[in-house]
C-alpha positions, -999 to +999 in steps of 0.1 A: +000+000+000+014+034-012+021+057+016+005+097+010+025+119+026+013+157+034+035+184+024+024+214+038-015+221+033-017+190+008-020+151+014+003+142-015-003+104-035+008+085-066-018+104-096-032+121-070-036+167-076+000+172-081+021+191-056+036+214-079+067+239-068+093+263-082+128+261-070+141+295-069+177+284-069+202+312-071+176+334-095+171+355-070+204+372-075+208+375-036+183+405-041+160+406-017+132+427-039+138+404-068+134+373-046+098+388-035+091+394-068+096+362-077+072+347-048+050+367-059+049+356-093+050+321-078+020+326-060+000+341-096+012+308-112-004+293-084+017+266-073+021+253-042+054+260-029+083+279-033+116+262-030+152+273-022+189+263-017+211+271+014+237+278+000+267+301-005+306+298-009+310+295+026+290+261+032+302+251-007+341+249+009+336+236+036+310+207+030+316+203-013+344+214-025+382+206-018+401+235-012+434+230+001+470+222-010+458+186-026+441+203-054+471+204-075+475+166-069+440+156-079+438+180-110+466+161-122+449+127-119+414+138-132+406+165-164+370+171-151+388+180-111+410+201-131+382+220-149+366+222-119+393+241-101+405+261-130+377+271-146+343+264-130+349+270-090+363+307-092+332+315-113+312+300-088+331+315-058+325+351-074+286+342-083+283+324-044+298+357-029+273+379-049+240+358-050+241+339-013+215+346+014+217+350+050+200+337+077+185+365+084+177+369+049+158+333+046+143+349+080+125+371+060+118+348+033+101+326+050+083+357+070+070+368+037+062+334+024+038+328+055+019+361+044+017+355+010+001+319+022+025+297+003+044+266+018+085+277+025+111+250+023+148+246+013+173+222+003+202+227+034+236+213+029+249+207+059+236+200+098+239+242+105+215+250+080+189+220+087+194+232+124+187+262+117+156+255+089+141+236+108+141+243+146+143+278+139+125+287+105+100+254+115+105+241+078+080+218+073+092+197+043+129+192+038+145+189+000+178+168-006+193+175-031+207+151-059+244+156-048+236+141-010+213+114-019+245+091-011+255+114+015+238+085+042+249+100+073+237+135+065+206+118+053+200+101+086+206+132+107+174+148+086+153+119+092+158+125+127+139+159+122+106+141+113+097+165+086+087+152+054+119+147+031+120+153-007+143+129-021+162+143-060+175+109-077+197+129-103+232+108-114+218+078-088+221+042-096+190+023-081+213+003-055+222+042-039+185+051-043+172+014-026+199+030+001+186+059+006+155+050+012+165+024+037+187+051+053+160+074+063+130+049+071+160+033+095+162+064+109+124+065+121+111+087+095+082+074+063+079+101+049+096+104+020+085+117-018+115+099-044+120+128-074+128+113-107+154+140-114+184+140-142+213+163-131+218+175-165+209+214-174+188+217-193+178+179-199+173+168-234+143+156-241+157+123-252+172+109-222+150+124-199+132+088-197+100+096-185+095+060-182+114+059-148+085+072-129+068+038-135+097+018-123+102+039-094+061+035-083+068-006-087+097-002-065+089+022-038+059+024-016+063+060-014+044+087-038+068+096-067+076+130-081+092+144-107+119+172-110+131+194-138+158+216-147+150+231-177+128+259-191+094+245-210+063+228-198+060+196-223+079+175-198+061+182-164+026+182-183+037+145-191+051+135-157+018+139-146+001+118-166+027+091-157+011+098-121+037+121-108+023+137-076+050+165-074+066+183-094+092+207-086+108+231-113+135+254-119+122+295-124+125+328-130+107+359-136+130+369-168+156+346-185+180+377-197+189+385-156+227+378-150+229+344-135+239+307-144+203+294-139+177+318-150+181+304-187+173+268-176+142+282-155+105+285-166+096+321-166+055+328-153+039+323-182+052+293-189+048+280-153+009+293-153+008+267-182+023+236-161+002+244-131-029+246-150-024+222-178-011+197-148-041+199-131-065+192-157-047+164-170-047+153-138-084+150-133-088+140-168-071+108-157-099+095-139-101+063-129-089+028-137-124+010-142-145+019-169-171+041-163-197+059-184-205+093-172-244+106-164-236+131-194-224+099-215-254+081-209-276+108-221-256+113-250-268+073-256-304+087-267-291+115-292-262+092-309-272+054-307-296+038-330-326+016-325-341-011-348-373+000-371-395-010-397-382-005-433-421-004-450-458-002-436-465-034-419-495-045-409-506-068-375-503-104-385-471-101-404-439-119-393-408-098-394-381-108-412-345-095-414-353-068-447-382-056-428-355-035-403-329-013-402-314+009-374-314+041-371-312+072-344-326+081-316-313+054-291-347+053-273-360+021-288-346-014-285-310-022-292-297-031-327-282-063-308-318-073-302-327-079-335-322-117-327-356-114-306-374-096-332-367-111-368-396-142-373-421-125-343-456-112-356-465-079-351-495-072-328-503-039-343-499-020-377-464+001-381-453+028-403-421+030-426-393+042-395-411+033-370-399+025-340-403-012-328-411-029-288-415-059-272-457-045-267-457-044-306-444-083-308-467-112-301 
């Protein structure tokens, strides 16, 4: 039996009314008016949570990145470690510096989220920043990101919170996932929401494999999700209809703001489209059984036919099969009836087209 878990105001479950939130990510520039603005524009799309990252250079050298006299040695044994170092970290030490928040900055966040009426959480990277989420901010879902889903100690310590935990799956094998699952149900905590995620920005459309939120439902009594780094709404549209229950997505309020995410983000309008277009499809799932609406079943009458006399016949006759055809409206009897008219007598005289019964059979 497949767990629901609530986040925030909703009770979240497999094809159930997605769960659908923006990740903010760095797109808010470290500007406090532009990150208002965008929770504001969150809150027109009409999703149901805004998402953020703790994060800054600070907590990315001490808790991801190497930074100490070894660096030489390892760029030597690695080209990727090597572009990492030379190329990619000072970029991002220079963007971290500019675009982190403070505390007291996700204090006010979070302030501002609870009067706008939409559900504040964050994805923290290390025990400080879950600390302070959580006790202090009372975050009530946590996010893990991608990076720490094998990160098994840090994922016990937020189990221990007993908040809700979003799980990313990005660059996971299935054996780290099965892990991580066991890691944090170990740790007393069941509620857990798995993201089929791909760490890759944007993700192509071929290899974003859709089909994994199918395998991940058979595997997992826990509601799956989906999550997705690019701009667009094709992709989320058709997570849903796979049965994802969340879906979480990268945005921004303009594409052309400096930044190394805002052109991988959904700007509003397309966002107003995957929160309403996510929805309906959604409902229009229905249900697994076959069943024939009221509005269907009226529709019968209009657009079925019924079997009728093809000439004037008169009381005494026996029907045979050239004395009917079929034709609308569907109030009469059945065209698969015709077995229990064709060689009956007629009781009473008929017209060409008119409808036959059982009271006009002897």
């Amino acid at each position: 039996m497949v767990k629901a878990v609530r986040l925030g105001k909703k009770e979240v479950s497999n094809f159930a009314d997605p769960y659908i939130t923006v990740d903010c990510c760095s797109n808010h520039n470290g500007d406090m008016d532009l990150c208002k603005k965008m929770i504001d524009a969150a809150v027109e799309c009409g999703v149901d949570a805004v998402k953020f990252q703790a994060w800054g250079f600070d907590i990315f050298s001490r808790s991801c990145y190497s930074d100490d006299e070894r660096q030489q040695e390892l760029m030597d044994k690695s080209p990727v470690l090597k572009k990492l170092f030379t190329e990619i970290h000072p970029q991002l030490k220079q963007e971290m510096e500019e675009y982190q928040l403070s505390k007291e900055q996700f204090r006010e966040i979070k302030k501002y989220c609870d009067q706008k009426n939409i559900t504040f959480f964050c994805t923290p990277l290390n025990k400080e920043w879950a600390d302070f989420l959580v006790d202090e901010l009372k975050m009530e879902i946590i996010k893990v990101a991608s990076m720490d889903l094998n990160n098994y100690p840090f994922l016990a310590y937020l189990a221990k919170k007993g908040k809700p935990i979003i799980l990313s799956t990005g660059m996971s094998s299935m054996t780290e996932i099965l892990t991580a699952v066991e890691t944090i149900t170990k740790n007393g905590n069941n509620q857990i929401v798995i993201l089929h995620c791909l760490s890759i920005y944007p993700t192509p459309p071929e290899i974003t494999n859709l089909n994994n939120i199918d395998m991940l439902r058979d595997h997992f009594d826990f509601p799956i999700g989906f999550s997705y780094n690019s701009p667009g709404f094709t992709m989320p549209i058709a997570a849903v209809a796979k049965g994802a229950c969340v879906i979480e997505q990268h945005f921004t309020i303009d594409k052309n703001l400096p930044g190394w995410d805002h052109k991988i983000s959904a700007e509003p309008a397309d966002m107003k489209i995957v929160v309403e277009e996510c929805r309906k499809v959604q409902k229009a799932l229905g249900k697994y059984h076959r069943i024939i609406s009221d509005a269907e079943l009226q529709k019968r009458h209009h657009f079925r036919r019924s079997i009728i006399v093809t000439r004037d016949m008169k009381a005494g006759e026996v029907i045979t099969l050239n004395d009917i055809d079929y034709k609308r409206p569907g109030i009469g009897l059945e065209p698969e009836k015709n077995q229990f008219v064709i060689g009956r007598t007629l009781r009473r005289n008929l017209k060409e087209d008119d409808l036959i019964s059982f009271d006009d059979l002897i």
